[in-house]
C-alpha positions in Angstrom: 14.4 -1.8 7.9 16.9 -3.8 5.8 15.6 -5.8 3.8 12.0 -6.1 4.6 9.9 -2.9 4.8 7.7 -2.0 8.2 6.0 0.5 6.0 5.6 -2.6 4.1 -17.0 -13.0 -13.2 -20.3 -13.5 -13.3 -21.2 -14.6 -9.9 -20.0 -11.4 -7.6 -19.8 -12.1 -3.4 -20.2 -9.6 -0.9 -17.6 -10.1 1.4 -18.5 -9.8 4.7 -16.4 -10.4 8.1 -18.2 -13.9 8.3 -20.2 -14.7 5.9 -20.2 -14.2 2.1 -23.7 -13.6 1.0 -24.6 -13.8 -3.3 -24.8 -9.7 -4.2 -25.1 -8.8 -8.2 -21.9 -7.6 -9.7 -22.0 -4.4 -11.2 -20.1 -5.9 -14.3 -20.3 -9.8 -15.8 -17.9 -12.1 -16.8 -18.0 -10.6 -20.7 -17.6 -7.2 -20.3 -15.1 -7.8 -17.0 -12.5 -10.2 -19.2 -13.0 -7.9 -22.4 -10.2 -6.4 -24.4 -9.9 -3.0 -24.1 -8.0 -2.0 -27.6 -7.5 -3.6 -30.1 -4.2 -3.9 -31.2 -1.5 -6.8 -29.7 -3.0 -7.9 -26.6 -0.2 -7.9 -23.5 -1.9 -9.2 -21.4 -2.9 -6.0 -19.9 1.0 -5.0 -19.6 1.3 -1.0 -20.8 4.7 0.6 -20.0 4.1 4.4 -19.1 6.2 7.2 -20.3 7.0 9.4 -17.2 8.7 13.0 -18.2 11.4 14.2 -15.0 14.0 17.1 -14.4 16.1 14.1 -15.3 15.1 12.9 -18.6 12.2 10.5 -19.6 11.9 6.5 -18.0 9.6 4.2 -18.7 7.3 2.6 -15.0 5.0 -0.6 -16.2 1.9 -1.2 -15.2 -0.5 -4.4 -16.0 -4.7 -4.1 -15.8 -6.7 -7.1 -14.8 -9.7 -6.9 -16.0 -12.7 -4.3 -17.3 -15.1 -2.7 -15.0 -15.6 1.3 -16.0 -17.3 2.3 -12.9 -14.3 0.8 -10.4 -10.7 1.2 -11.7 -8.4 0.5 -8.6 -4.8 1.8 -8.9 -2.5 -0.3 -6.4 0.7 1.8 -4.8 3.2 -0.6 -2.9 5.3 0.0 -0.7 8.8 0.7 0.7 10.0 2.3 -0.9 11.2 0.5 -3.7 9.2 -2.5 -3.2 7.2 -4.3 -5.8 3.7 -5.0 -6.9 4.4 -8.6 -6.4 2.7 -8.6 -2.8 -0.8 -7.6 -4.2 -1.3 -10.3 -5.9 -3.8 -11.9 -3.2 -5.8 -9.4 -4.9 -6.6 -11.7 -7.9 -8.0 -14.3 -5.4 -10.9 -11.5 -4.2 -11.5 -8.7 -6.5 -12.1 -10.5 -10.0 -15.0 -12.4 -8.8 -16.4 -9.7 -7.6 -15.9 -7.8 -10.5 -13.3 -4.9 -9.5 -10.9 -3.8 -12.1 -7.4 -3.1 -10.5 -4.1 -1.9 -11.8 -0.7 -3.4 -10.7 2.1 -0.6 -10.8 5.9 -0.6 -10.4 6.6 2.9 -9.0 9.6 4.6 -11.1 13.2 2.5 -9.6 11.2 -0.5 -8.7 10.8 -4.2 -9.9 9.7 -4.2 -13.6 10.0 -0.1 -14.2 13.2 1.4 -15.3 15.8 2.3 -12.6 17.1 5.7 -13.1 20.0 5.2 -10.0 19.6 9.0 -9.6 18.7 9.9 -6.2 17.6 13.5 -6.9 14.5 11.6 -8.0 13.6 9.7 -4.7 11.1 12.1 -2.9 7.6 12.7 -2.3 6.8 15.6 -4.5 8.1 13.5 -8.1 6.7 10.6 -7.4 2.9 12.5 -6.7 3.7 14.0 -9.9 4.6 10.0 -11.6 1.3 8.8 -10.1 -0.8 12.0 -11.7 0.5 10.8 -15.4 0.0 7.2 -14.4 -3.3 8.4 -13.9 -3.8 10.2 -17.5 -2.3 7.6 -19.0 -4.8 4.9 -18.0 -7.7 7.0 -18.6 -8.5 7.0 -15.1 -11.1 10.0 -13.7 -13.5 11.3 -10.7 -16.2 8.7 -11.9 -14.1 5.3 -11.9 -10.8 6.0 -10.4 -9.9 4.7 -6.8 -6.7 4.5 -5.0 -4.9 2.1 -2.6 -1.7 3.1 -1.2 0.2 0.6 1.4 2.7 1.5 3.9 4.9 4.1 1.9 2.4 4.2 -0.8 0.1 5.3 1.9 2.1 8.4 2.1 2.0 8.6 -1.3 -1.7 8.2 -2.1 -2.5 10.8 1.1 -0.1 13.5 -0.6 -1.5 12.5 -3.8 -5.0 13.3 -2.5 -4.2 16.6 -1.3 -3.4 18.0 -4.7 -5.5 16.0 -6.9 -8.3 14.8 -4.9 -10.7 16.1 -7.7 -9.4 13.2 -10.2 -10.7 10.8 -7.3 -13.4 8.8 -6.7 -12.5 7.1 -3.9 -9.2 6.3 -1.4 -7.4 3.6 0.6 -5.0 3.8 3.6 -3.9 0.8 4.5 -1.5 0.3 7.3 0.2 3.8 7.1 0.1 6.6 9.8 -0.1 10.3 8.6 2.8 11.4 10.8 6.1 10.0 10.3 7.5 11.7 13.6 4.1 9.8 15.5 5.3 6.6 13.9 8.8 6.6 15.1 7.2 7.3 18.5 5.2 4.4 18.2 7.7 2.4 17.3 10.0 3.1 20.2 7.7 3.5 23.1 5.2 0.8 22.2 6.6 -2.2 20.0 10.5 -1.6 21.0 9.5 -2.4 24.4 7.1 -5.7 23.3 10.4 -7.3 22.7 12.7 -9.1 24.8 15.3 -6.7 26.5 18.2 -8.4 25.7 17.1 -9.0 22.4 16.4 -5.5 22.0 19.5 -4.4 23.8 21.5 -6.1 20.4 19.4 -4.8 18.0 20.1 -0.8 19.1 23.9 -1.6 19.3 24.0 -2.5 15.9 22.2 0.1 14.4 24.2 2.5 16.6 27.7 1.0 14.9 25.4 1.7 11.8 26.4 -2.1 11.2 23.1 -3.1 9.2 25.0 -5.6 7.1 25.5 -7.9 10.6 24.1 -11.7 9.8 23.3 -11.0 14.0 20.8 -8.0 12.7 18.2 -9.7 10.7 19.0 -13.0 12.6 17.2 -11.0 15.2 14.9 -9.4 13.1 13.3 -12.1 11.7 11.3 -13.9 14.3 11.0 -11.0 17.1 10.1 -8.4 14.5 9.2 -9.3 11.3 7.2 -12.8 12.2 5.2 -10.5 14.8 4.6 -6.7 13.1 5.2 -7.6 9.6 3.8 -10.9 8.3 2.2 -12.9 10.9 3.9 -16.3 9.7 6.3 -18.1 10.7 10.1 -17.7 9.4 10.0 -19.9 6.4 6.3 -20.3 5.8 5.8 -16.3 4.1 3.2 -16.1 1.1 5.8 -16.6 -1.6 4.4 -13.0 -3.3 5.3 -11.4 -0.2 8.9 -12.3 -0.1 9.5 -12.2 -4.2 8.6 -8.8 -3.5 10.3 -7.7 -0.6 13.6 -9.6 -2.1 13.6 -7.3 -5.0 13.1 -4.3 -3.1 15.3 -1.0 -4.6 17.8 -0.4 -1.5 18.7 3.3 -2.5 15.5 3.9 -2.6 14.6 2.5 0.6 17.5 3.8 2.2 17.6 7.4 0.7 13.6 8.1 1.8 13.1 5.9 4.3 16.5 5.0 6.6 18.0 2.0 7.1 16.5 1.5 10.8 13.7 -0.9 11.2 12.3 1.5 14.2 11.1 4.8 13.0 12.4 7.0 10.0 15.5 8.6 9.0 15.3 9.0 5.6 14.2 12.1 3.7 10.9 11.0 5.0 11.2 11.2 8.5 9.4 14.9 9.3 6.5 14.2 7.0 3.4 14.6 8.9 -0.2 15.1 7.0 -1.8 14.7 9.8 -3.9 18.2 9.9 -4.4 18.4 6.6 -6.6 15.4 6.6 -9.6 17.5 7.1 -8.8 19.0 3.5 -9.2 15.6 1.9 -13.0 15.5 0.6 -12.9 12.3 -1.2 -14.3 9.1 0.7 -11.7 7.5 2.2 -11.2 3.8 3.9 -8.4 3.6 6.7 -7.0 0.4 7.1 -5.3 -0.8 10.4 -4.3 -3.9 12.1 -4.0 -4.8 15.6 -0.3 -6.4 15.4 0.8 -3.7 12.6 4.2 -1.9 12.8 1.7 1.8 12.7 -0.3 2.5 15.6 -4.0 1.2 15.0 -5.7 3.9 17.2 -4.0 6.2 15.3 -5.0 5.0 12.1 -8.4 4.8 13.5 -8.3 8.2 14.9 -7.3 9.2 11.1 -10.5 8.2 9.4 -12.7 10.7 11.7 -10.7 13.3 10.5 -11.4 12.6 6.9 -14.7 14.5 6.5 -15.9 11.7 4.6 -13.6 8.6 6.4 -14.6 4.9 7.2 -12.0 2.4 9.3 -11.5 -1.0 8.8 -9.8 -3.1 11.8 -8.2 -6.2 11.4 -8.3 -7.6 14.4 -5.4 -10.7 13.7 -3.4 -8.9 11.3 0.0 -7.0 10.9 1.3 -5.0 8.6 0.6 -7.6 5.7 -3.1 -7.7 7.0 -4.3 -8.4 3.5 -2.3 -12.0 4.2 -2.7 -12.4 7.8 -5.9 -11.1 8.4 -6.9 -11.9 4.8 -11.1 -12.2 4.6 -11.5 -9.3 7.3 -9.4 -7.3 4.6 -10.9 -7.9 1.6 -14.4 -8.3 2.6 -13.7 -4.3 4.3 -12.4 -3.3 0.8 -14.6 -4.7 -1.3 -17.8 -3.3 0.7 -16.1 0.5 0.3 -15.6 0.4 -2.8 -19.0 -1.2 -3.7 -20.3 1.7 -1.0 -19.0 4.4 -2.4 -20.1 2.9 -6.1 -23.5 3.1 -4.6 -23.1 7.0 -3.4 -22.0 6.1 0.2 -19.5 8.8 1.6 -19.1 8.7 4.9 -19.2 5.4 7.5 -19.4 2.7 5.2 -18.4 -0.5 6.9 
């Protein structure tokens, strides 16, 4: 994991695996594209104070559109990825009306880069998303979470502190256990690939020589093109690899290892796993058949949410919200809508 991550309107549509029947927005096209303050308009651009044991830094954020009932707060991944790769979401979620909030985590794309690594771990960043969260205004009655890959670690351990600020959650293509993700990783798509291939692969990493032209020369169309982004080499969504270019490698490095099978970083004993049943909050799993995380796990996850629902995409990877694009969305969009209607538990 190098240079590209594994953990990586007035008429609304309910999205639906097949079909997309008419259903009634709960906001309009006014109130949806209406300012929200009125002082210099930005665009919906708001830079966010964030106070550390290091000092104070500045992450930016940017809020498309109104809706007070769903405010959707987007965690990328990594770490030290971008937003960049969400923006599919503008082709799905304004047209039905869902607010959502891009967000460079502190060290990453647009934020301000502290190059301190004391700051790269778990427990400040849960702490940076929590004053995101006042910042914006965001509470128990509109706020929703999305985390992705590492910032499905992130919105998990967010969860477990301050699941009473939430309204509702998103996993999306992120196991609970790093340990059970390095398993899966070795035992399962390690042996999908060809041995000889393979064989190359582990003796670079084991000369630690993850600069080799030979590593992601290998990487690219045996791992990446198959677990990753389900594309061929060349033909990526162009947000997907503006993002991935940009990503923070002491960031990456420092939390998550430079391997592309497993963890080594300072993430690699987190495990959640049993604390799952401590998360109240209604919660959408996301997993895809071809991801780099294990799908039955992530499956397996959402029954031990007390109030879980799982979404499968059946032609996806680890980019399922490219690759398996109208299974994802559609999914989303109906939890969130769900849970806006008082659904908990089972909602697809």
């Amino acid at each position: 994991m190098k240079s590209i991550p594994s953990l990586f309107i007035s008429i609304a549509i309910l999205f639906s695996c097949n079909t997309q029947p008419a259903m009634k927005s709960s906001t309009n096209e006014n109130s949806y594209f209406a300012r929200q303050d009125s002082g210099v308009q930005t665009g919906g651009v708001k830079m966010i104070p964030i106070t550390t044991s290091k000092g104070t830094f500045n992450v930016w954020t940017k809020t498309i559109g109104n809706n007070p009932k769903i405010k959707l707060l987007l965690l990328h991944g990594g770490p030290g990825a971008t937003h960049e790769y969400f923006e599919c979401c503008e082709n799905f979620l304004p047209a039905v009306g869902i607010e959502f909030i891009y967000y460079d985590q502190l060290g990453s794309g647009n934020s301000d880069n502290p190059n301190d690594t004391a700051l790269w771990n778990l427990p400040r960043f849960v702490e940076e998303v929590e004053q995101v969260r006042i910042t914006l205004g965001l509470n128990k009655d509109n706020f929703y979470l999305l985390g992705h890959s590492w910032g499905g670690i992130l919105a998990m351990q967010y969860a477990l502190k301050y699941q009473n600020n939430l309204k509702g959650l998103i996993i999306s293509d992120m196991m609970s256990s790093c340990p059970a993700y390095g398993k899966y990783a070795d035992s399962v798509l390690a042996k999908q690939m060809d041995p000889k291939v393979l064989d190359t692969i582990r003796m670079i990493e084991a000369k630690g020589d993850y600069e080799n032209p030979k590593y992601m020369e290998l990487l690219w169309p045996n791992f990446y093109a198959k677990h990753i982004c389900r594309f061929p080499v060349g033909q990526w969504p162009e947000p997907v690899t503006r993002s991935l270019n940009k990503i923070n490698p002491e960031i990456y490095v420092s939390m998550q290892g430079p391997s592309e099978f497993g963890i080594s970083g300072k993430l690699e004993k987190w495990d959640a796993s049993q604390q799952l049943k401590n998360i109240s909050t209604p919660t959408l799993v996301i997993g895809a058949q071809y991801d780099t995380m294990d799908p039955n796990f992530m499956q397996w996850m959402s029954t031990q949410f007390p109030n879980g629902s799982y979404l499968y995409c059946p032609n996806g990877s680890h980019m399922c919200m490219y690759d398996d694009q109208d299974t994802y969305f559609n999914g989303l969009i109906k939890f969130l809508k769900g849970v806006d209607e008082g659904k908990t538990k089972g909602i697809l």
